[in-house]
C-alpha positions as CSV (number, residue, x, y, z in Angstrom):
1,X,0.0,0.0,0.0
2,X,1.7,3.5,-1.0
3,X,1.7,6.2,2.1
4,X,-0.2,9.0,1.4
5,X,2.1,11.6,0.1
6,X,1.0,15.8,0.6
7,X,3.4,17.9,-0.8
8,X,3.5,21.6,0.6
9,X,5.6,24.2,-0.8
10,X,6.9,27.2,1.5
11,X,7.9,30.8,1.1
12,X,8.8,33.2,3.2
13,X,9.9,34.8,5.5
14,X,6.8,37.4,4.6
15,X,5.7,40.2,7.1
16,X,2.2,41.0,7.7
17,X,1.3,43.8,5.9
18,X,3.1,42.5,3.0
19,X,0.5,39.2,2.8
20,X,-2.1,41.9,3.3
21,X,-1.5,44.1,0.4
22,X,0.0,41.2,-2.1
23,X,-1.5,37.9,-1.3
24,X,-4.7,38.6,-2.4
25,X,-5.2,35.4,-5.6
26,X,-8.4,34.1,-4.9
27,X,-9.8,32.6,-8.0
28,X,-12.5,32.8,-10.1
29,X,-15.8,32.6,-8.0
30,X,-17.3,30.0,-6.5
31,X,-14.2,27.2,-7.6
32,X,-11.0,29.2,-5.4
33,X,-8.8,28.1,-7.7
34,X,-6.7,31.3,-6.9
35,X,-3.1,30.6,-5.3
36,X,-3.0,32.0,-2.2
37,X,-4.8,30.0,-0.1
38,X,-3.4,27.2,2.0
39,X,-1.4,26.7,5.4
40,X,0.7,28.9,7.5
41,X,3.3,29.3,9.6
42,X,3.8,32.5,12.1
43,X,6.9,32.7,14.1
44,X,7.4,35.9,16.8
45,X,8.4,36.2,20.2
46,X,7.2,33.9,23.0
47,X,7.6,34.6,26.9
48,X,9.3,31.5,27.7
49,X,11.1,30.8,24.1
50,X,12.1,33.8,23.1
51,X,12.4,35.1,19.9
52,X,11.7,33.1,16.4
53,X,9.4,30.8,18.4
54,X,6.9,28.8,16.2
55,X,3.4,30.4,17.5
56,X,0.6,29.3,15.1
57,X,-0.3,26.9,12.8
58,X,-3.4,27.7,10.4
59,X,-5.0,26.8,7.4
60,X,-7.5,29.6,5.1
61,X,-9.3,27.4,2.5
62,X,-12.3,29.5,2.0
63,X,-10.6,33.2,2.3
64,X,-7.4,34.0,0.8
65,X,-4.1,34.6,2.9
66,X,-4.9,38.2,2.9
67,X,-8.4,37.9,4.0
68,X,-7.0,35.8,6.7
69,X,-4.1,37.8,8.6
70,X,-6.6,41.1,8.3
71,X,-8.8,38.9,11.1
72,X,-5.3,37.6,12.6
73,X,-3.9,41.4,13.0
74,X,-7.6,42.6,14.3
75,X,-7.7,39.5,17.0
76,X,-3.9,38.9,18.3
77,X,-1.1,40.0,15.3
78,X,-1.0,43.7,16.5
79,X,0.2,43.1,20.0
80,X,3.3,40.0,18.9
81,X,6.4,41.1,18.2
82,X,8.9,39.9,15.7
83,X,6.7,38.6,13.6
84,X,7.9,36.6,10.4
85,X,5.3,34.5,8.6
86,X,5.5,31.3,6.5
87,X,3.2,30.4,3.6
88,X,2.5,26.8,2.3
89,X,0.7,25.9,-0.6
90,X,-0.9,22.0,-1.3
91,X,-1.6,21.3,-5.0
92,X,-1.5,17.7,-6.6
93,X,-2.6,17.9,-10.0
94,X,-3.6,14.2,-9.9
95,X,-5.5,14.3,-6.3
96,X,-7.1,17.9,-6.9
97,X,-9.6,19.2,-8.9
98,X,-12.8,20.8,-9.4
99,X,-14.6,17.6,-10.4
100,X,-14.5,17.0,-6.9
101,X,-15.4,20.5,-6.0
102,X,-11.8,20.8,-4.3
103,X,-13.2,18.3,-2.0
104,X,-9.8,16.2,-2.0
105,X,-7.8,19.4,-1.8
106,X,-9.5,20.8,1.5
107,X,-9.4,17.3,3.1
108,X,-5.1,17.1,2.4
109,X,-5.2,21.0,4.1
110,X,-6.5,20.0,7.0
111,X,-4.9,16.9,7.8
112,X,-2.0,18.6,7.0
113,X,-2.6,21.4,9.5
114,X,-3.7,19.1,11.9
115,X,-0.5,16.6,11.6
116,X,1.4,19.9,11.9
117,X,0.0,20.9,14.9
118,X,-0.3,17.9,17.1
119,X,4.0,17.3,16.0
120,X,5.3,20.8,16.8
121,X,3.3,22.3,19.3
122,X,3.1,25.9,18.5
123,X,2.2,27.9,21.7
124,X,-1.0,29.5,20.6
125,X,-3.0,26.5,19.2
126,X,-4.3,25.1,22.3
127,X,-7.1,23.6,21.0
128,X,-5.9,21.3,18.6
129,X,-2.7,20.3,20.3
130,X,-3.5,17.3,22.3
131,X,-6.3,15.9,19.5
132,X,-4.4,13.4,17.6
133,X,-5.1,13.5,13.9
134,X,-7.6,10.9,12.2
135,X,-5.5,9.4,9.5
136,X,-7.1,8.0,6.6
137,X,-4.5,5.4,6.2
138,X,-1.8,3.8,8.4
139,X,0.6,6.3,7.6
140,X,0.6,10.0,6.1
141,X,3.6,11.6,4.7
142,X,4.4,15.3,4.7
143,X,6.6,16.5,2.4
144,X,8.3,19.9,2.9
145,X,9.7,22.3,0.0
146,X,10.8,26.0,-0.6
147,X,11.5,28.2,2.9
148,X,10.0,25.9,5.4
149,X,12.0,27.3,8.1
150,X,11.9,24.9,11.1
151,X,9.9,22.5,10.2
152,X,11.9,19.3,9.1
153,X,11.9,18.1,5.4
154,X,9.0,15.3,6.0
155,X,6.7,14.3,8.6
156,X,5.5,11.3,8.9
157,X,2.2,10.3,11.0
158,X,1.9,8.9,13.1
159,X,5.5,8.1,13.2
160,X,6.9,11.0,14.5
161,X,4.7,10.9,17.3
162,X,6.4,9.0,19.3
């Protein structure tokens, strides 16, 4: 049986205002087909950790990176200090498409984010940290390219859990 592979490829570092203002590819209406939308990393400084501490994990399927730090910087962004943010982007030509009204591509987001979250532990995602991911197979395979910053190459669930 082949291990689910996701592929996700970073940029950045980006500041806030800069994924404000220029990461606004949405799409064409209703299919967001557009580019910028996916997962995210924000880095900043942390009480106990100090500076370049990974604080948040998130996905934006249904709003566009921009649409998505404006909320971030009204809620919490404003106040951190430091800041430097990570974009990933998941697109498999052969797993996602509009036949499947992106179905396929929203479920590989959030596993992905989820995986992500449960593994590192960034500070400020309480919630999700001690829910382990449902997997739909054995195994799940991250795969890491571009500026991923400190994340490691691949992840593999639940393997690394351990």
């Amino acid at each position: 049986m082949t291990i689910p592979e996701i592929e996700i490829e970073w940029e950045g570092p980006l500041d806030l205002e800069e994924i404000i203002k220029e990461k606004t590819d949405g799409g064409k209406s209703p299919d967001y087909d557009g580019n910028d939308y996916g997962l995210y990393q924000i880095y900043g400084k942390h009480i106990l950790n100090g500076d370049d501490t990974l604080l948040y994990i998130g996905k934006t399927t249904g709003k566009t990176f921009s649409n998505r730090f404006k909320e971030h910087r009204r809620k919490w962004l404003s106040e951190e200090e430091n800041i430097q943010i990570y974009l990933g982007r998941v697109y498999n030509p052969k797993r996602h498409s509009e036949e499947d009204d992106w179905e396929s591509w929203e479920d590989d987001i959030e596993l992905a984010e989820k995986i992500l979250i449960y593994k590192y532990s960034p500070n400020y995602n309480g919630r999700e940290i001690g829910n382990t991911p449902r997997l739909p197979s054995e195994n799940v395979r991250l795969i890491h390219k571009g500026k991923k910053h400190k994340l490691k190459t691949e992840d593999r669930a639940p393997e690394d859990y351990l």
